[in-house]
N, C-alpha and C positions, 0 to 999 in steps of 0.2 A: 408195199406198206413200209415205212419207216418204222423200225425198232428198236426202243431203247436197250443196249445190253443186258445181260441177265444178270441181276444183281448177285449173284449166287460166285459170279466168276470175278468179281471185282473185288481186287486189290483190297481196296479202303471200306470194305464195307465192317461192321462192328463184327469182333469176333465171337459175341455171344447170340448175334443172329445166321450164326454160320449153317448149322441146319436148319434154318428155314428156308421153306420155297418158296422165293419173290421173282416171280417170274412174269414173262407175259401171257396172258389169257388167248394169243391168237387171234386174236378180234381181227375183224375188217376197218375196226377205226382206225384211220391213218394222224397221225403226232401230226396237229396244225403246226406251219410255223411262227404265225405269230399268236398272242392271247388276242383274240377278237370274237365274239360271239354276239348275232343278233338274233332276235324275232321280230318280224313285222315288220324289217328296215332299219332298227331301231337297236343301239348294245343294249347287252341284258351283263353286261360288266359291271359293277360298282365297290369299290374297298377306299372309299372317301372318309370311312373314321379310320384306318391307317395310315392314310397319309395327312390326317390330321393329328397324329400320336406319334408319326414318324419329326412332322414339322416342332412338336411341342418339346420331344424330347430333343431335338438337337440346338432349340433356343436354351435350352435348360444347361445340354450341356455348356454352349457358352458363355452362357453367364456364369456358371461357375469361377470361371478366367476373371472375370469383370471385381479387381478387388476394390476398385472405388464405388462401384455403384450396387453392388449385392450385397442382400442380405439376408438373414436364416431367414426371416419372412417369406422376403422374393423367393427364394430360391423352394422355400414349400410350399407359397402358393404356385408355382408353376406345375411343379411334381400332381400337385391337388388340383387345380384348376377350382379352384372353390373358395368364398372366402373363409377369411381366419376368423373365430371371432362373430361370426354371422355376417361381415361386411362383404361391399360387394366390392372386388377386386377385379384390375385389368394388367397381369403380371407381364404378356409375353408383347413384342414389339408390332407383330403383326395383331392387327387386328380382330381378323376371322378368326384367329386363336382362341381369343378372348370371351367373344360371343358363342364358343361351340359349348356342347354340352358335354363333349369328348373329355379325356383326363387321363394320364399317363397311369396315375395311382390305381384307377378302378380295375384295370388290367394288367397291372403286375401282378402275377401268380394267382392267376383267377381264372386258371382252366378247368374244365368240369371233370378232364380224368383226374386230374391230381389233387385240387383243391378246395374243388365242391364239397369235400366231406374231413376237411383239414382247414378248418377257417382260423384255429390257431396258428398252425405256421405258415401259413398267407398273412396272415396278420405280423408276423415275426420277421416275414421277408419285407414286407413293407415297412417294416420300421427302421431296417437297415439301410435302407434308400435312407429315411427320414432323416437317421442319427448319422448318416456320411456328410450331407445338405447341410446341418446344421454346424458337423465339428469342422467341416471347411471354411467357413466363415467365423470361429468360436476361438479354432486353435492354428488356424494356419494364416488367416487374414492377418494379424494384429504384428505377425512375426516374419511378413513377408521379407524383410530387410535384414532378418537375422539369419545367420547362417545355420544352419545345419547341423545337428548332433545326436549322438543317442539321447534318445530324454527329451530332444530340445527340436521342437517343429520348427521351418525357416527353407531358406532356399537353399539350392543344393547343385553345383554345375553338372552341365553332359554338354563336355565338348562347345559349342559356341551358347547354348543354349542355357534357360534355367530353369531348374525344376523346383516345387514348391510340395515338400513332404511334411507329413506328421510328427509326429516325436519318435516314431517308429518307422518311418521312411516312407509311407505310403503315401500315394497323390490320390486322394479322395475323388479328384474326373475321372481316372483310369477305374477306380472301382466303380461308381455310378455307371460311366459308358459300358463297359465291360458287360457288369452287370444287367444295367437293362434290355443286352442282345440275348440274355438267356431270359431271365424273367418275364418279359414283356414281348419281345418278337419270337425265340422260339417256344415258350410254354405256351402262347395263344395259337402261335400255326399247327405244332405236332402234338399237343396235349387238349385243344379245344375243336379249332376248327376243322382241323383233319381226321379228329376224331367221328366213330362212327355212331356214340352216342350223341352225339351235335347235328350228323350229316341226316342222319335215319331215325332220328328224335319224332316220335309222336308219326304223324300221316304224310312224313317227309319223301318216305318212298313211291308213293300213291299220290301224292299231287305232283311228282315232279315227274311222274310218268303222264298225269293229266294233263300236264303245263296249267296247272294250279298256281296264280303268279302272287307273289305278295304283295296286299292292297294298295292300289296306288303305283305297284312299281312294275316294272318292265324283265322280272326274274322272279326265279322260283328260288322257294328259301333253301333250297339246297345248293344250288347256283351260285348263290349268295356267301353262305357259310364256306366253299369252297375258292370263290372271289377274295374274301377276307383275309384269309391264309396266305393266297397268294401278295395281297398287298403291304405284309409286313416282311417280302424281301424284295418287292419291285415297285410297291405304291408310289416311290418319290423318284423313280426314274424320270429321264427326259423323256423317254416312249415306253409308257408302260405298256405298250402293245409289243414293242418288240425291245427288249430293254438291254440285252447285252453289248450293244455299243456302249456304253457308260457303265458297264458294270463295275464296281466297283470305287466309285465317283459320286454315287447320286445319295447316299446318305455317312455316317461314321461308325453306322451299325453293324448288322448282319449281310448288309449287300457290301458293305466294305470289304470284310473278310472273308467273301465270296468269291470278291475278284483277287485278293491276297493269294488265296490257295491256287484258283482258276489259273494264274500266271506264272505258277511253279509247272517246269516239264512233268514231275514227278505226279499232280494233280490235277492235271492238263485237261477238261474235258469232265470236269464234275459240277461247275455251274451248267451247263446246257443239254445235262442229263436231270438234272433236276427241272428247269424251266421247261423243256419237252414233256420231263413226268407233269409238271402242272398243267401244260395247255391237255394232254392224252388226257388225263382225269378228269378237266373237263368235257372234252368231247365228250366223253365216256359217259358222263354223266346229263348230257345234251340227250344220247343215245341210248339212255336207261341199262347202260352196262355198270351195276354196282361193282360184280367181280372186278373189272379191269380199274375201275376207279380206287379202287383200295389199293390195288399192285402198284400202282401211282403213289398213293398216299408213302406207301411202304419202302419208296425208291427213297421219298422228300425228307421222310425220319431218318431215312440213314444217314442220308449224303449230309444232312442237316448236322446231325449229331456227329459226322465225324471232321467237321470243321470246327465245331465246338472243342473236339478234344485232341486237335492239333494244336489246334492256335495255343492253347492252357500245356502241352508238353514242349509248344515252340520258345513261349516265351520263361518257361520254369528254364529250361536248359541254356537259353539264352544269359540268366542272370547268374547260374551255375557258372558256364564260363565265365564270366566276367570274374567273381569273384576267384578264380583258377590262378587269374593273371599276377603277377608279383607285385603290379602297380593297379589296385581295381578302382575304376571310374563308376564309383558309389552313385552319383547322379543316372547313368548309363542303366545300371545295375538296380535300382529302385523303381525308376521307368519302368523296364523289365518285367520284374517281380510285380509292380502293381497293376499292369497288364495280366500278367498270370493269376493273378489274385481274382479278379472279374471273370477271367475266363471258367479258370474252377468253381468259382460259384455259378458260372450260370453252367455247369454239370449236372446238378440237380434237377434240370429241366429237358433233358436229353434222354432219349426213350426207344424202348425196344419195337421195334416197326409193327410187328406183331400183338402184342398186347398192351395192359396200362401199365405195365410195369417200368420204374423209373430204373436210370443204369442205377443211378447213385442217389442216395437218399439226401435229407438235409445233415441228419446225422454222421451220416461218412464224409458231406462236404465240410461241415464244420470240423473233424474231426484232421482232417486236410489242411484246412487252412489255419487250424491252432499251430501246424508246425511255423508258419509266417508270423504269429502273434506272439508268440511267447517271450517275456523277458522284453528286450527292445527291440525285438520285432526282425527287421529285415538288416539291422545295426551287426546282429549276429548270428543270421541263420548260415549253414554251413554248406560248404559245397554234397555233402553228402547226404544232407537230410534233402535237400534238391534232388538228388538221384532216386532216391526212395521214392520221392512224394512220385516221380516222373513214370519210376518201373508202378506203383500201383495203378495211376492212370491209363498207363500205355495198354496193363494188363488189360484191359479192360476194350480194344480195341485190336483190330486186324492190320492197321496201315504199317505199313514199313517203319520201324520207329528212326531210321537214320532220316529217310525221307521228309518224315515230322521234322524234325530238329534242325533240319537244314533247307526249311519252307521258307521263303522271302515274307 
């Protein structure tokens, strides 16, 4: 049998699930190598509204870019998929976008561990999307041509390129993209669909032992909820049966910064411990093994959550140095930072593999990211409140923190 390591001995795994035992159960199921599973001849595969949410967010994000032709409209009906107004709207350029019933909005921070009983600050996250969509066409569009300043939103060089910050330095894409790899691809996989109130919900264990298939379709709804998960970090692959040739290439999300870490030596070997944990847990769950299908689930939150809080100490320390330098490349250095900015927020959606419990709440992220807001922002944040912010984050994980800081 092929065996994933024990998570128990692994480097990177969070250091507050350090006495827990995730282990494997021993089974006889053997780790498929690729995701394929039929009945009857026939796949019982399906996560076709994530790669419809995966397509929607990445038309979003570039229109973002588009300063002739966007606008705060466009740019929330696409978020919404709905129209504004009661009208009927057809925002994204593809078609079948248009026509879906899918919608990026309905699934930001609407998992049933975390949000189902917090419809206020779901509501409060969602409005952050709303209010970035809007002041990037309100406050940065109009001033594209003006240069850069504290106070004063405009463009801003890095090196051959140009950057387009706030009045406080930040690039409003880097917080949307950012952000919606926490919000919307990890809070749905490790707070909803991985979850075991979603998986074992109602007569889910009893029909999926009957092969009780849901009406009309060719899988059982446990198969299904577990499909799902998988498709908000493989749905847009070129082979989402066997997806790690393109790792890393096939969306700007959470598969991006997948393959990011995947091709550091240092994290060498944590995308294909995770994509094994999801094909074993389905097997697992083909084979009516719940135990072993959780030790899966429990692999995908770690690995999951600790590319969440590399990336968010890679690029905090990133913009630290820069500003170290005696000559700092302010354009460099806000890129940076407003990468980091996204990352730490979607912190809040990063979870201990074992329970509902969130690492970090909204309250400690906001509380985080006030160090980047205050005053003018990123104009004047200092190389040492960047150390701070990095040792509280780092605290809060097992990885080698030179390792973090020095991830491609």
């Amino acid at each position: 049998m092929k065996r994933l390591p024990l998570l128990a001995t692994l480097t990177f795994a969070l250091i507050i699930f350090s006495n827990c035992d995730i282990s494997d159960s021993s089974s006889s199921i053997e780790t498929p190598e690729i995701y394929e599973f039929t009945r009857n001849g026939e796949s019982t595969v399906s996560f076709s509204g994530q790669t419809t949410r995966l397509k929607m967010a990445t038309e979003l994000v570039q229109s973002i870019h588009d300063f002739d032709n966007s606008t705060s409209e466009l740019l929330l009906q696409m978020f919404r998929n709905e129209g504004l107004n009661g009208e009927d709207v057809a925002p994204f350029n593809n078609e079948e976008l248009n026509t879906s019933s899918k919608s990026i909005k309905s699934k930001v921070a609407a998992s049933r561990d975390y949000f189902s009983a917090k419809t206020a600050v779901s509501a409060e996250i969602r409005s952050d999307f709303e209010s970035w969509l809007t002041q990037v066409v309100e406050e940065v569009y109009p001033n594209k041509n003006t240069l850069a300043e504290p106070g004063v939103s405009g463009q801003i060089a890095d090196g051959n390129s140009v950057r387009y910050v706030n009045a406080q330095g930040f690039e409003y894409d880097q917080l949307v993209t950012k952000g919606l790899i926490g919000a919307l691809m990890v809070d749905q996989m490790l707070n909803n669909y991985l979850s075991t109130s979603i998986l074992d919900e109602g007569t889910n264990r009893e029909d999926n032992d009957s092969e009780v298939l849901v009406e009309g379709k060719n899988y059982t709804t446990m198969e299904h909820k577990w499909d799902e998960a998988y498709g908000y970090l493989f749905g847009n692959s070129a082979n989402p049966e066997s997806p790690m040739a393109t790792l890393g290439s096939d969306d700007v999300f959470l598969n991006k910064y997948f393959g990011r870490l995947d091709n550091d030596p240092d994290f060498e070997g944590i995308a294909q411990e995770v994509f094994d944990a999801f094909a074993l847990g389905r097997a697992a769950i083909v084979a009516g093994d719940y135990e072993l299908r959780n030790e899966q689930a429990a692999i995908i939150r770690s690995h999951i959550s600790t590319v969440i809080g590399v990336r968010a100490v890679y690029y905090l320390n990133a913009g630290k140095e820069g500003l170290s330098n005696s000559s700092p490349d302010y354009g460099a250095i806000f890129h940076d930072l407003s990468e980091g900015y996204g990352f730490i927020y979607s912190l809040m959606f990063v979870r201990n593999p074992r329970s509902n419990e969130q690492v970090f709440t909204k309250a400690e992220i906001d509380s985080l990211l006030a160090n980047l807001t205050q005053g003018d922002g990123l104009w004047e944040v200092s190389p040492a409140t960047l150390d701070d912010m990095i040792s509280n984050i780092s605290a809060k994980f097992d990885f080698n923190l030179e390792h973090a800081i020095n991830s491609n």
